[in-house]
mmCIF entry with sequence, helices, sheets and N, C-alpha, C, O atoms, coordinates in Angstrom:
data_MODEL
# 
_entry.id   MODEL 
# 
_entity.id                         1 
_entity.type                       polymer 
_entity.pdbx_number_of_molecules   1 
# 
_entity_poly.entity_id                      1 
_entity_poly.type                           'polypeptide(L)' 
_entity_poly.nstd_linkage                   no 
_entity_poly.nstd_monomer                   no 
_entity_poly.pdbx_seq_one_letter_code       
;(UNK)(UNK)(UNK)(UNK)(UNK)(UNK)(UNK)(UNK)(UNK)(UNK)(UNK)(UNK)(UNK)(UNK)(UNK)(UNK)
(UNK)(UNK)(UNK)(UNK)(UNK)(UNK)(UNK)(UNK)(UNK)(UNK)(UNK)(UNK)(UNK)(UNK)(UNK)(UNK)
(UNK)(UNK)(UNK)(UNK)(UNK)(UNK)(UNK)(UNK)(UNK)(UNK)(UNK)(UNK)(UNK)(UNK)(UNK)(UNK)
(UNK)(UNK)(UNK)(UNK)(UNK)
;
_entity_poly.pdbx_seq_one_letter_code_can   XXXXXXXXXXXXXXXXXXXXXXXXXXXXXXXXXXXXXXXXXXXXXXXXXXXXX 
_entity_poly.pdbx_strand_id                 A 
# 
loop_
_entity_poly_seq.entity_id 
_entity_poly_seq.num 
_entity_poly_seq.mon_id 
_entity_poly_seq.hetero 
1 1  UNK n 
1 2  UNK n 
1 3  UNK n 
1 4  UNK n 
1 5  UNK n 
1 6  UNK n 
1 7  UNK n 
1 8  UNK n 
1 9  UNK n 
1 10 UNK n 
1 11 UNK n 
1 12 UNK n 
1 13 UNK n 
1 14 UNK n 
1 15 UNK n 
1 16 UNK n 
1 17 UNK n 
1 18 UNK n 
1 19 UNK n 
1 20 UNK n 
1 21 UNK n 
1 22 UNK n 
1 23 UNK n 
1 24 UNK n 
1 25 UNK n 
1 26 UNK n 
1 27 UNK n 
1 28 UNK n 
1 29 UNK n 
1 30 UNK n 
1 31 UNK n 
1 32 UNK n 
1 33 UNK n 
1 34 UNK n 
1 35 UNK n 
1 36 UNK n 
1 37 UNK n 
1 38 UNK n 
1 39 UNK n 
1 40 UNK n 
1 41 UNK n 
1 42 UNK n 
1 43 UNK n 
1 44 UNK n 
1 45 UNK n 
1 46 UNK n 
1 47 UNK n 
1 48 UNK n 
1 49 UNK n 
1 50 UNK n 
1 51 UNK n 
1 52 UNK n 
1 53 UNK n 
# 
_struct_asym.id          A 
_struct_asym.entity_id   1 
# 
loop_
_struct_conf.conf_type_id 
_struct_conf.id 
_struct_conf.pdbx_PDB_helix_id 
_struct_conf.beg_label_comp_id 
_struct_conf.beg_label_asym_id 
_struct_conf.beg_label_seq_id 
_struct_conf.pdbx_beg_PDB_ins_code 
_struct_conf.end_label_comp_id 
_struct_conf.end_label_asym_id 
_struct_conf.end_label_seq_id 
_struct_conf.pdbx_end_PDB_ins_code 
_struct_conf.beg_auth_comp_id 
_struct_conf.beg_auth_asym_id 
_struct_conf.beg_auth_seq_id 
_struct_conf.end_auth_comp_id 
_struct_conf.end_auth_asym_id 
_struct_conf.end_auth_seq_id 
_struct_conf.pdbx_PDB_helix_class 
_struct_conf.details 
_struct_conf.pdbx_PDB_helix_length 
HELX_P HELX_P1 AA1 UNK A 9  ? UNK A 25 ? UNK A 9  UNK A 25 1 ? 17 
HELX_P HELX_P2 AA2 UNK A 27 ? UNK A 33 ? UNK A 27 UNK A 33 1 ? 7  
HELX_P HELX_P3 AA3 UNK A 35 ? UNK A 47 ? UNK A 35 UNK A 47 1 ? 13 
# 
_struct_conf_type.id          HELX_P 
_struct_conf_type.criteria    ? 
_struct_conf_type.reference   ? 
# 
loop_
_atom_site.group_PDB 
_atom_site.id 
_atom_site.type_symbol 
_atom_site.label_atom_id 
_atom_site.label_alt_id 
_atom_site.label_comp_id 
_atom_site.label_asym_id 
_atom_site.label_entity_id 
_atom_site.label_seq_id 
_atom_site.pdbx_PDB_ins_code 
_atom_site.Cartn_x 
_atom_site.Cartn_y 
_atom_site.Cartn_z 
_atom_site.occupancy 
_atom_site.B_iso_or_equiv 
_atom_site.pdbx_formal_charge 
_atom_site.auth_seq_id 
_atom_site.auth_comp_id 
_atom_site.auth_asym_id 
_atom_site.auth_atom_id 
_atom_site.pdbx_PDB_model_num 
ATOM 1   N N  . UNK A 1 1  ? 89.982 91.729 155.038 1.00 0.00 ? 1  UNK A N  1 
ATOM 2   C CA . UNK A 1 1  ? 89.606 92.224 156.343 1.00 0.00 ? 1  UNK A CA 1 
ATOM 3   C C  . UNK A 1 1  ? 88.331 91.511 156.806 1.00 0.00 ? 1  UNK A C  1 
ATOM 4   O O  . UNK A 1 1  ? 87.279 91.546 156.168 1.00 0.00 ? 1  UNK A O  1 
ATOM 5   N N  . UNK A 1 2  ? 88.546 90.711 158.232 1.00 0.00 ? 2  UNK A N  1 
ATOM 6   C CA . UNK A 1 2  ? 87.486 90.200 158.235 1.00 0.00 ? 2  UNK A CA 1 
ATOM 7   C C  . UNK A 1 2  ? 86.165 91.055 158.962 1.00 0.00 ? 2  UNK A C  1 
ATOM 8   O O  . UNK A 1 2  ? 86.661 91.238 160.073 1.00 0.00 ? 2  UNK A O  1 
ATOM 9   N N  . UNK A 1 3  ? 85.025 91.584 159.015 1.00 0.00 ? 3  UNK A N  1 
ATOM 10  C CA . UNK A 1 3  ? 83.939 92.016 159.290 1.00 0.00 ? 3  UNK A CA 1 
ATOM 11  C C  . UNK A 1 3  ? 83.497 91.433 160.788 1.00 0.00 ? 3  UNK A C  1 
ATOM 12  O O  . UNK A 1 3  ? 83.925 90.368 161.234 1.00 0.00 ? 3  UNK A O  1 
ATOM 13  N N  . UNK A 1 4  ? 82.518 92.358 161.529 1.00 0.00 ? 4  UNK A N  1 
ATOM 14  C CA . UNK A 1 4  ? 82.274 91.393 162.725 1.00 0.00 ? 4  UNK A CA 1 
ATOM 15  C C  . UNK A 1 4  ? 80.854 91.116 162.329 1.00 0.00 ? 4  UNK A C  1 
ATOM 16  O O  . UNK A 1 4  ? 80.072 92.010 162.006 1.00 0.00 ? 4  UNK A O  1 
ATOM 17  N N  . UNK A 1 5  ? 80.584 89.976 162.364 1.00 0.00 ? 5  UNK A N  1 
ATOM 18  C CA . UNK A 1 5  ? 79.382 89.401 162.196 1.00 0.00 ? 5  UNK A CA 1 
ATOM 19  C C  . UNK A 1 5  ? 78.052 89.538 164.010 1.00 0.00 ? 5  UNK A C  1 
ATOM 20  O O  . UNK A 1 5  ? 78.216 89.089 165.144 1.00 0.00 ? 5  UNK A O  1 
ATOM 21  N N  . UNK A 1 6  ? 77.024 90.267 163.455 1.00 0.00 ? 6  UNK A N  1 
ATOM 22  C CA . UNK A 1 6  ? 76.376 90.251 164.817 1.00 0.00 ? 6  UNK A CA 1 
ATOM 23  C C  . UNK A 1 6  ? 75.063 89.249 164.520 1.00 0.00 ? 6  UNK A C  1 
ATOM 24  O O  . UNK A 1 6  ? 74.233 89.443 163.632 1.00 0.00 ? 6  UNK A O  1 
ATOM 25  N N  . UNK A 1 7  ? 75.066 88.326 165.307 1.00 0.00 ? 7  UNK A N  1 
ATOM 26  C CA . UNK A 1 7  ? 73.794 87.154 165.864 1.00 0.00 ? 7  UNK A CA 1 
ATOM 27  C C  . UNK A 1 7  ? 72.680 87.674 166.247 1.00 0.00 ? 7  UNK A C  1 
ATOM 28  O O  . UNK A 1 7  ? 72.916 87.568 167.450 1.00 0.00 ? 7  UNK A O  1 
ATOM 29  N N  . UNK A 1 8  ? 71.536 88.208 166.209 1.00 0.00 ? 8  UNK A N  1 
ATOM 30  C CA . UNK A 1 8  ? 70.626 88.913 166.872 1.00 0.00 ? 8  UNK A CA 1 
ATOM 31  C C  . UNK A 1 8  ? 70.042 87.850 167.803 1.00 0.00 ? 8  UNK A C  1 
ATOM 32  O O  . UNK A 1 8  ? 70.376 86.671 167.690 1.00 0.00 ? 8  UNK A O  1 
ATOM 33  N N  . UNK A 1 9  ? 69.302 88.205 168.582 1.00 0.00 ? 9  UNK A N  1 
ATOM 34  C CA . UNK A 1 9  ? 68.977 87.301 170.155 1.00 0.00 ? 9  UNK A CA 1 
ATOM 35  C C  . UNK A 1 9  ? 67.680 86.246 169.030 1.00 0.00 ? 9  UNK A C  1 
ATOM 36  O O  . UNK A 1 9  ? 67.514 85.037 169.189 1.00 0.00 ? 9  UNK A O  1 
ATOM 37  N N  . UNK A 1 10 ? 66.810 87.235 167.795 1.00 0.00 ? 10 UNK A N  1 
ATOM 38  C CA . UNK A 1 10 ? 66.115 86.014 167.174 1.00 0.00 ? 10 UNK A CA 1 
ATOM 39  C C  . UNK A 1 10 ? 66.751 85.333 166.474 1.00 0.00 ? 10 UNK A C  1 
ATOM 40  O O  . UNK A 1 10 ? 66.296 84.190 166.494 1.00 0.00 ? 10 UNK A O  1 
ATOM 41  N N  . UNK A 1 11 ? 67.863 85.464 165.642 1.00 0.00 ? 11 UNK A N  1 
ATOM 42  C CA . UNK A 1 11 ? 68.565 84.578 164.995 1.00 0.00 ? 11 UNK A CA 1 
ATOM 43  C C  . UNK A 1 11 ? 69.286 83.274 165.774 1.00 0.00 ? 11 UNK A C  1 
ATOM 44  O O  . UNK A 1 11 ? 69.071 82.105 165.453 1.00 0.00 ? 11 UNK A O  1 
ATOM 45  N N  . UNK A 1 12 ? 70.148 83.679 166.816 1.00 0.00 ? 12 UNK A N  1 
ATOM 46  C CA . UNK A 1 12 ? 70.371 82.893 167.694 1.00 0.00 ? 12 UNK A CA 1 
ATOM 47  C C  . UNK A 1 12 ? 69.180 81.691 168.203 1.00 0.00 ? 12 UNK A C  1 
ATOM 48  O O  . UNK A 1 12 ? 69.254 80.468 168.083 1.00 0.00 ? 12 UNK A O  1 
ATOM 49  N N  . UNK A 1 13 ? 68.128 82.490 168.780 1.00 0.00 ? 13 UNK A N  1 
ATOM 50  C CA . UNK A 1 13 ? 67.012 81.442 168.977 1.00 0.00 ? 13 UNK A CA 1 
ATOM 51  C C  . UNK A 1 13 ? 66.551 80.523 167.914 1.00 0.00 ? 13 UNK A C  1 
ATOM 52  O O  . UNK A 1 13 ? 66.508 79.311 168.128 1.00 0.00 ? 13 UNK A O  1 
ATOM 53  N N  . UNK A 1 14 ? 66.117 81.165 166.493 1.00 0.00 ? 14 UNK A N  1 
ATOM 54  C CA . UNK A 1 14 ? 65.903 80.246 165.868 1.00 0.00 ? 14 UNK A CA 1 
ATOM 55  C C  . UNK A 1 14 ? 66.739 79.059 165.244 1.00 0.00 ? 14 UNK A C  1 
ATOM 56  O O  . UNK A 1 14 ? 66.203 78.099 164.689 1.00 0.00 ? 14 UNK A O  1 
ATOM 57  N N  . UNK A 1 15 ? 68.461 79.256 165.426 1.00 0.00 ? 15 UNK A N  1 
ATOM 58  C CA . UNK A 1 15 ? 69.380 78.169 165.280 1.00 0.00 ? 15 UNK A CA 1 
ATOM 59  C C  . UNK A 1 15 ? 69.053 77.611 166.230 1.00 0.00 ? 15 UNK A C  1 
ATOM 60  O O  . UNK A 1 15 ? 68.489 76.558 165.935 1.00 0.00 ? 15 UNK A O  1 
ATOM 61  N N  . UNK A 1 16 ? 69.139 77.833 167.560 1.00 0.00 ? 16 UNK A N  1 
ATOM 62  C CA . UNK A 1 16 ? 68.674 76.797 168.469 1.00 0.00 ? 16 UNK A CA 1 
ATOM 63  C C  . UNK A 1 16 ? 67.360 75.856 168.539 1.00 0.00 ? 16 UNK A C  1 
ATOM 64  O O  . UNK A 1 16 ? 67.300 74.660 168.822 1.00 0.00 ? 16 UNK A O  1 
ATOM 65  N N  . UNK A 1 17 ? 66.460 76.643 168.240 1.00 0.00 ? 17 UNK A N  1 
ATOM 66  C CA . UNK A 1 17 ? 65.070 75.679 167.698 1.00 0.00 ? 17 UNK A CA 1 
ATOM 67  C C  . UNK A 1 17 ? 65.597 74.643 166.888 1.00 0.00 ? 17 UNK A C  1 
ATOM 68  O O  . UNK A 1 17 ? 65.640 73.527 167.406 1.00 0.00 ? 17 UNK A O  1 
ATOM 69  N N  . UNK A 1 18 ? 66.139 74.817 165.352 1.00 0.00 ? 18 UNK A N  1 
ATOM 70  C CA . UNK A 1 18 ? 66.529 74.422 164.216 1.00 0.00 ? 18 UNK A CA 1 
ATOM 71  C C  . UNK A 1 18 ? 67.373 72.792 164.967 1.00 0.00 ? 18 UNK A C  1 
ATOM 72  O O  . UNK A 1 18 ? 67.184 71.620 164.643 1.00 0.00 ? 18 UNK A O  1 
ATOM 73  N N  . UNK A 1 19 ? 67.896 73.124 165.568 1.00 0.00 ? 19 UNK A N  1 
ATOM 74  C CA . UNK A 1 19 ? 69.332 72.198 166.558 1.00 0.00 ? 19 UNK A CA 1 
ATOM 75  C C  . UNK A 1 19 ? 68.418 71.110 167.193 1.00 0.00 ? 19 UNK A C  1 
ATOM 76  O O  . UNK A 1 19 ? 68.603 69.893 167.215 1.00 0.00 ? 19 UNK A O  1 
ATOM 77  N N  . UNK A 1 20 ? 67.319 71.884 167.737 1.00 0.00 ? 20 UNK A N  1 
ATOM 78  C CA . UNK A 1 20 ? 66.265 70.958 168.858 1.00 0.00 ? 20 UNK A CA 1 
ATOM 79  C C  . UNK A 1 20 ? 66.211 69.966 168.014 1.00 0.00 ? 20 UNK A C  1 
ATOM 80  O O  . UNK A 1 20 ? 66.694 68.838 168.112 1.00 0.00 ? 20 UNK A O  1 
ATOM 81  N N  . UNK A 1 21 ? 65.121 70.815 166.528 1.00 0.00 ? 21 UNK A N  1 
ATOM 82  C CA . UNK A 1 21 ? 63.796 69.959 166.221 1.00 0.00 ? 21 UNK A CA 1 
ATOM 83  C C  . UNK A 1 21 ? 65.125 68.631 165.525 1.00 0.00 ? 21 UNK A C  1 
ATOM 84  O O  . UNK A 1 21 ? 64.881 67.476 165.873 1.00 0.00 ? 21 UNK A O  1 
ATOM 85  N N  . UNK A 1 22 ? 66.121 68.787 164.822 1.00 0.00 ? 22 UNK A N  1 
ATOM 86  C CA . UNK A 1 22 ? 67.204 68.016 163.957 1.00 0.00 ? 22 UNK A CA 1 
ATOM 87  C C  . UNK A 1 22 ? 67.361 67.086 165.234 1.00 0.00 ? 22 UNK A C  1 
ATOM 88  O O  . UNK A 1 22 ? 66.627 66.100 165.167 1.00 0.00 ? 22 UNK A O  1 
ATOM 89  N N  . UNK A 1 23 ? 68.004 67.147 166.182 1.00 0.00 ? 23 UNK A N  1 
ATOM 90  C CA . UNK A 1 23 ? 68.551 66.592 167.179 1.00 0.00 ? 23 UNK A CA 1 
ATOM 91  C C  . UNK A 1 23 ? 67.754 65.229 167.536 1.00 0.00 ? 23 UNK A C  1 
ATOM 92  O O  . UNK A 1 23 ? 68.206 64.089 167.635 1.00 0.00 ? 23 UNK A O  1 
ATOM 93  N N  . UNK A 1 24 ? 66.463 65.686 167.693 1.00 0.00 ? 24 UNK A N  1 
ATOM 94  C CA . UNK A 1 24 ? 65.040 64.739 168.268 1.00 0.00 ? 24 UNK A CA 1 
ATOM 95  C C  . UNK A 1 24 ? 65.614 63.488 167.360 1.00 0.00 ? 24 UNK A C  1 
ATOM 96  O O  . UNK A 1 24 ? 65.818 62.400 167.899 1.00 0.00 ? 24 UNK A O  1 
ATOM 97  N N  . UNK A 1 25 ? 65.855 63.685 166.013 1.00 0.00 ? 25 UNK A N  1 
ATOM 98  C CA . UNK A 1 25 ? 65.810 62.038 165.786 1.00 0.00 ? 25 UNK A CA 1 
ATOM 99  C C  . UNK A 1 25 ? 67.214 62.024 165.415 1.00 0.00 ? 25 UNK A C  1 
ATOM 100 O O  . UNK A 1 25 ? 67.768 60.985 165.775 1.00 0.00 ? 25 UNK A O  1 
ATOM 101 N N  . UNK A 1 26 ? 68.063 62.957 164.728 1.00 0.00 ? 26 UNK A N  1 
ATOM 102 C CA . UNK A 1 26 ? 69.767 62.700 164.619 1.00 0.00 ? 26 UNK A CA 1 
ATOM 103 C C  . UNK A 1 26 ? 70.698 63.555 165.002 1.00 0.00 ? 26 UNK A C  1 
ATOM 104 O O  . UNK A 1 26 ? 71.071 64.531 164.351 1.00 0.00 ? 26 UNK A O  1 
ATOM 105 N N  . UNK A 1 27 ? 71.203 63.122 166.351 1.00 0.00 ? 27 UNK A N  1 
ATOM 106 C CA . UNK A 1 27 ? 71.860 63.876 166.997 1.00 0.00 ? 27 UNK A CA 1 
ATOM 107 C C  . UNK A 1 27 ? 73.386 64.664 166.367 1.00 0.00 ? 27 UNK A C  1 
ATOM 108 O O  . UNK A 1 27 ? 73.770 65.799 166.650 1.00 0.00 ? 27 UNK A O  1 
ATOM 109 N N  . UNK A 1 28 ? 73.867 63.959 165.720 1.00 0.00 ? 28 UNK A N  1 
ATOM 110 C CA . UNK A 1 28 ? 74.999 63.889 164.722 1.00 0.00 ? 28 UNK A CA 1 
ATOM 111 C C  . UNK A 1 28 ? 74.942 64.996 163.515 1.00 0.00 ? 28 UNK A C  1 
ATOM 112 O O  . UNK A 1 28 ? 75.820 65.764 163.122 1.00 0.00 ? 28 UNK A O  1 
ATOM 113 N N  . UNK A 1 29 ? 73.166 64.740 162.925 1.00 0.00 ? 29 UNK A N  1 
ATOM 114 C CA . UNK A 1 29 ? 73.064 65.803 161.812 1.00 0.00 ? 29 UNK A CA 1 
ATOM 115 C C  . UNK A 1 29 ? 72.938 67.290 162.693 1.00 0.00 ? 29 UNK A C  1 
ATOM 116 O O  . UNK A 1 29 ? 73.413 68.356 162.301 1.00 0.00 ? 29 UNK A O  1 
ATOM 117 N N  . UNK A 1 30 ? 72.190 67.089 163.958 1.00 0.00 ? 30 UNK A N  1 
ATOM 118 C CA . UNK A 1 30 ? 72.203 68.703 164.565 1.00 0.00 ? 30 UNK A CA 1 
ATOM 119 C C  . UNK A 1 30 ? 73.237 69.125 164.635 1.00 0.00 ? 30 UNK A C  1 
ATOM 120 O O  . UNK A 1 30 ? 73.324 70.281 164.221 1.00 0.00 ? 30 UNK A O  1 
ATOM 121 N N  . UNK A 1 31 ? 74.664 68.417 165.215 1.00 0.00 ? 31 UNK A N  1 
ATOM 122 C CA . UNK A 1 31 ? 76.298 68.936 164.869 1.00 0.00 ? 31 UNK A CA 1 
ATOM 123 C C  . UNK A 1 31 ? 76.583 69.110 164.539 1.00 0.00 ? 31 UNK A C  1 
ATOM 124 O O  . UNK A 1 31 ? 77.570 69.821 164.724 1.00 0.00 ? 31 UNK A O  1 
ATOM 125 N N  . UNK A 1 32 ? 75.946 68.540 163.055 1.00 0.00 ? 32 UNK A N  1 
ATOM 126 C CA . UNK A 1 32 ? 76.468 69.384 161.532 1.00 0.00 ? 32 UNK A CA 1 
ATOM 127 C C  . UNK A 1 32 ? 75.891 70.257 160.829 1.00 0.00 ? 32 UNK A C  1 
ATOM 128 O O  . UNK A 1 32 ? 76.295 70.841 159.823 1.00 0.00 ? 32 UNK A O  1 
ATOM 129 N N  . UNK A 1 33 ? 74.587 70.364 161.581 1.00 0.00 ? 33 UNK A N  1 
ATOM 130 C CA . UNK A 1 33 ? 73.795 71.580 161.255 1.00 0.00 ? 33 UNK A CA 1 
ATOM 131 C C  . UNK A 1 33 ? 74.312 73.024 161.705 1.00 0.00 ? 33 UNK A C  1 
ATOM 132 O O  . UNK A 1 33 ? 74.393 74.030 161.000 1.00 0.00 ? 33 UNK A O  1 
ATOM 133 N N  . UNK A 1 34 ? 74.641 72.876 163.051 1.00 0.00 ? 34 UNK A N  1 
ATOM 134 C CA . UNK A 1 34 ? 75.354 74.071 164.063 1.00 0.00 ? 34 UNK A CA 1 
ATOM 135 C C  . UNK A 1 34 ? 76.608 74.257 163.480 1.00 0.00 ? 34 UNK A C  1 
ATOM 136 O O  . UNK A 1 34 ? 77.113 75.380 163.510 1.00 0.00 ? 34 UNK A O  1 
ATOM 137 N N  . UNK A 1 35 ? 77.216 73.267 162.924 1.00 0.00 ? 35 UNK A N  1 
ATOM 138 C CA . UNK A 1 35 ? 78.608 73.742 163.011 1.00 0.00 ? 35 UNK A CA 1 
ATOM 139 C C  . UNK A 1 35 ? 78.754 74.418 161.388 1.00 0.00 ? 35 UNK A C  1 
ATOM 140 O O  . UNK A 1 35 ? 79.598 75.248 161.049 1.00 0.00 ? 35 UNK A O  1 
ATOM 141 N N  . UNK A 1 36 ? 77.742 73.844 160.559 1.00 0.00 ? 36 UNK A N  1 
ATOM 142 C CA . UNK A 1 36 ? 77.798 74.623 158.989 1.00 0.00 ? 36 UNK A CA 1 
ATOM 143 C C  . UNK A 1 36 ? 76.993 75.923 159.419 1.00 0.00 ? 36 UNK A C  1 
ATOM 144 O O  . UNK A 1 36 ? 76.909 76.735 158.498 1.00 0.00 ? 36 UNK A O  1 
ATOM 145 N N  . UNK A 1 37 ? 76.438 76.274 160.496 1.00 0.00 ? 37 UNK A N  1 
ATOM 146 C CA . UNK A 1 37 ? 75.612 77.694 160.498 1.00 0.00 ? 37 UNK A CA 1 
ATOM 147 C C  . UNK A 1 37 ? 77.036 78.190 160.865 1.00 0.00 ? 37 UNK A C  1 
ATOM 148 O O  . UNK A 1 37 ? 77.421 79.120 160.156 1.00 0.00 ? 37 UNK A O  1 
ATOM 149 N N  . UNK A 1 38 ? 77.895 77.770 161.819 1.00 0.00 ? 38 UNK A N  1 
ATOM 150 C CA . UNK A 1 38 ? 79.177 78.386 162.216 1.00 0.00 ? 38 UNK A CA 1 
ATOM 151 C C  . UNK A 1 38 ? 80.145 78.908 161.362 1.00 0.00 ? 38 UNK A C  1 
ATOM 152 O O  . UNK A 1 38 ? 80.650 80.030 161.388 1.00 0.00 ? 38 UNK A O  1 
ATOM 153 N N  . UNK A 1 39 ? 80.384 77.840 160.485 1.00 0.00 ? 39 UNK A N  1 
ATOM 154 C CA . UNK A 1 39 ? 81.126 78.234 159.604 1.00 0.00 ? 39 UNK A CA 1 
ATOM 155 C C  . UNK A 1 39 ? 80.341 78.848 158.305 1.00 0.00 ? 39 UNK A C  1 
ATOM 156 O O  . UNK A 1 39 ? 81.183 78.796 157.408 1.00 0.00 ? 39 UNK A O  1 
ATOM 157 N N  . UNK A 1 40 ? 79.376 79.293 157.874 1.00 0.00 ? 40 UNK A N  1 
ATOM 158 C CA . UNK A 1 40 ? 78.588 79.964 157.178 1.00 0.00 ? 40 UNK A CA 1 
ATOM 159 C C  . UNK A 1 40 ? 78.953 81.573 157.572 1.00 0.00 ? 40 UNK A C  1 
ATOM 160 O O  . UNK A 1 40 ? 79.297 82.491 156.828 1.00 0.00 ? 40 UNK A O  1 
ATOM 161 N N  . UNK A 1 41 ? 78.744 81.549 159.024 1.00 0.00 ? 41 UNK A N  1 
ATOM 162 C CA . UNK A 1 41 ? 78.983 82.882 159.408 1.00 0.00 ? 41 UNK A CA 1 
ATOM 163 C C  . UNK A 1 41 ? 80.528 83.569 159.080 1.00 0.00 ? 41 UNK A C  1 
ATOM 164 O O  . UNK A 1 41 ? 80.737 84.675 158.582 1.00 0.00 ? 41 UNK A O  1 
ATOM 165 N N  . UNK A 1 42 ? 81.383 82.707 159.455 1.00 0.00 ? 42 UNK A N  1 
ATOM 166 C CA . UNK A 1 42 ? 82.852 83.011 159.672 1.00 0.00 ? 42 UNK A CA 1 
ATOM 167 C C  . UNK A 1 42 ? 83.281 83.438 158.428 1.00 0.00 ? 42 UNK A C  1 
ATOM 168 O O  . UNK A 1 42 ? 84.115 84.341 158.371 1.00 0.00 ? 42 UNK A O  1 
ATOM 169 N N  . UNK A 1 43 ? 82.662 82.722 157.012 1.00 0.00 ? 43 UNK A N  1 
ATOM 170 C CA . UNK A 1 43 ? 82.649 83.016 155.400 1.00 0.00 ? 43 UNK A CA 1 
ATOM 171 C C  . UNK A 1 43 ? 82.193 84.529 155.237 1.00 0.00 ? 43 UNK A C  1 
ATOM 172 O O  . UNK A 1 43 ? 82.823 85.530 154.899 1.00 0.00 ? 43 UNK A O  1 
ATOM 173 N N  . UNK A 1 44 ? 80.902 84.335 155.591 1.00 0.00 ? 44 UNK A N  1 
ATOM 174 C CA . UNK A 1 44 ? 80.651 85.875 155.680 1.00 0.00 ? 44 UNK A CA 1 
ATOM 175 C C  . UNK A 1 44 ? 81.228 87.549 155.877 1.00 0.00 ? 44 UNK A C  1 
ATOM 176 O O  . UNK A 1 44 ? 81.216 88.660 155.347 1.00 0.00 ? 44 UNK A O  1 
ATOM 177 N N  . UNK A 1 45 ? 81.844 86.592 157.348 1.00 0.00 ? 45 UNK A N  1 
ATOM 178 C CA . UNK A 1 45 ? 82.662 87.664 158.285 1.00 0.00 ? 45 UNK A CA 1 
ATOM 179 C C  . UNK A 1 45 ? 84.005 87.778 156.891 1.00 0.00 ? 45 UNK A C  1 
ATOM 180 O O  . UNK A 1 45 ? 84.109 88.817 156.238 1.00 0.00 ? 45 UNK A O  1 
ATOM 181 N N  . UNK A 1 46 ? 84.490 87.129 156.753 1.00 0.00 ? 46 UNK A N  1 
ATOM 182 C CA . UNK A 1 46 ? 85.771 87.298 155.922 1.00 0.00 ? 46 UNK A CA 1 
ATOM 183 C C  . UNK A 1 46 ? 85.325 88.002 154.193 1.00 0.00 ? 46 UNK A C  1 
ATOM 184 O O  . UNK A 1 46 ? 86.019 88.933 153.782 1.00 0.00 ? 46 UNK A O  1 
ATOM 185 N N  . UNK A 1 47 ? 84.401 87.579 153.489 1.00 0.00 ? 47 UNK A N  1 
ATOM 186 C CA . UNK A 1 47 ? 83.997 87.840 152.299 1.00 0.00 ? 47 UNK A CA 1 
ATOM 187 C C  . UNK A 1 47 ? 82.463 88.659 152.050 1.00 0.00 ? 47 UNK A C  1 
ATOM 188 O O  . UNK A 1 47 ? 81.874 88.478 150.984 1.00 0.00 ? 47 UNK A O  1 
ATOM 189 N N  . UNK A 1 48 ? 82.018 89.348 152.861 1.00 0.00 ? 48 UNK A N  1 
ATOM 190 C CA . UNK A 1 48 ? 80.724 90.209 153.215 1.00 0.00 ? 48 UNK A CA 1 
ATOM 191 C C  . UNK A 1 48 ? 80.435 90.293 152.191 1.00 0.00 ? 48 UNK A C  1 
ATOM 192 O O  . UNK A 1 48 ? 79.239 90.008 152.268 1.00 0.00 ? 48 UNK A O  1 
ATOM 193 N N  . UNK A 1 49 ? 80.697 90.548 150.852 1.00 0.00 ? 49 UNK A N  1 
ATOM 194 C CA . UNK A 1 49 ? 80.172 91.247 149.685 1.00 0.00 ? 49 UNK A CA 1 
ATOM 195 C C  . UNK A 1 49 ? 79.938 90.129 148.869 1.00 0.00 ? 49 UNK A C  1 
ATOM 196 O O  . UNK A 1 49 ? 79.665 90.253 147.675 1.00 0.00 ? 49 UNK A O  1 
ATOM 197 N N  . UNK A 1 50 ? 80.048 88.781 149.577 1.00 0.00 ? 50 UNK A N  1 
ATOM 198 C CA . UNK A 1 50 ? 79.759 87.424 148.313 1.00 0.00 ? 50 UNK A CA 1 
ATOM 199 C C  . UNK A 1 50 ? 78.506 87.543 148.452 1.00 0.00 ? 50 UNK A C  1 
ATOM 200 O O  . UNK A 1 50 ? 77.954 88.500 148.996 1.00 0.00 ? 50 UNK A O  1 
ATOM 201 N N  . UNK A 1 51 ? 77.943 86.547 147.955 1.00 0.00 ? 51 UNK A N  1 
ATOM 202 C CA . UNK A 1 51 ? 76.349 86.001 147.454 1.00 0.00 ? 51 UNK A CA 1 
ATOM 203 C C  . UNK A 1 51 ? 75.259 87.182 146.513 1.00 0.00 ? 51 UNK A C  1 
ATOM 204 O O  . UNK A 1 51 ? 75.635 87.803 145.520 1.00 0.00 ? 51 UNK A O  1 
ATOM 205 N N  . UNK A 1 52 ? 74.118 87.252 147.021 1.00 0.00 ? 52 UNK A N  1 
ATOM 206 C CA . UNK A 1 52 ? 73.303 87.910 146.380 1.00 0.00 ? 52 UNK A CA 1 
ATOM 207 C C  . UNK A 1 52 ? 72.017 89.068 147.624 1.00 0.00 ? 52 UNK A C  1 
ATOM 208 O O  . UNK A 1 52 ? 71.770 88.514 148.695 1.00 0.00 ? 52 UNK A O  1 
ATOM 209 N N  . UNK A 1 53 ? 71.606 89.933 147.490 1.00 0.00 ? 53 UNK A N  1 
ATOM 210 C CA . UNK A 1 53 ? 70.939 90.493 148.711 1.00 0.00 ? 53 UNK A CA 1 
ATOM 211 C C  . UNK A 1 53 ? 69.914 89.521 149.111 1.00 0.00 ? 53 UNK A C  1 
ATOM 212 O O  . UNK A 1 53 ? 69.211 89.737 150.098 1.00 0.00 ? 53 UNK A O  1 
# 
C-alpha cells in the first residue's frame, strides 16, 4: 500500500535552493539531483517502514 507522502512548503524550498546552488555550475547534476529527491520520495511512499528513524 502505497502511503501519501507530504512536502512541507520548507522542505520543498530547501530542494529548490539545493537545485539552484548544483545548477550554477552543472546543470545536468541539478536533474539528477531533483529527480533522485523524486524518486527517494516515491520509495518511501511505497515502503514507509524502510531505513532507520
Amino acid at each position: 500500500m502505497t502511503k501519501r507522502i507530504v512536502i512541507t512548503p520548507q522542505a520543498s524550498s530547501d530542494i529548490d535552493q539545493h537545485f539552484a546552488y548544483i545548477s550554477q555550475e552543472n546543470q545536468e547534476a541539478a536533474l539528477k539531483f531533483f529527480d533522485s529527491a523524486r524518486q527517494s520520495f516515491a520509495q518511501l511512499a511505497r515502503t514507509p517502514g524502510m531505513g532507520s528513524l
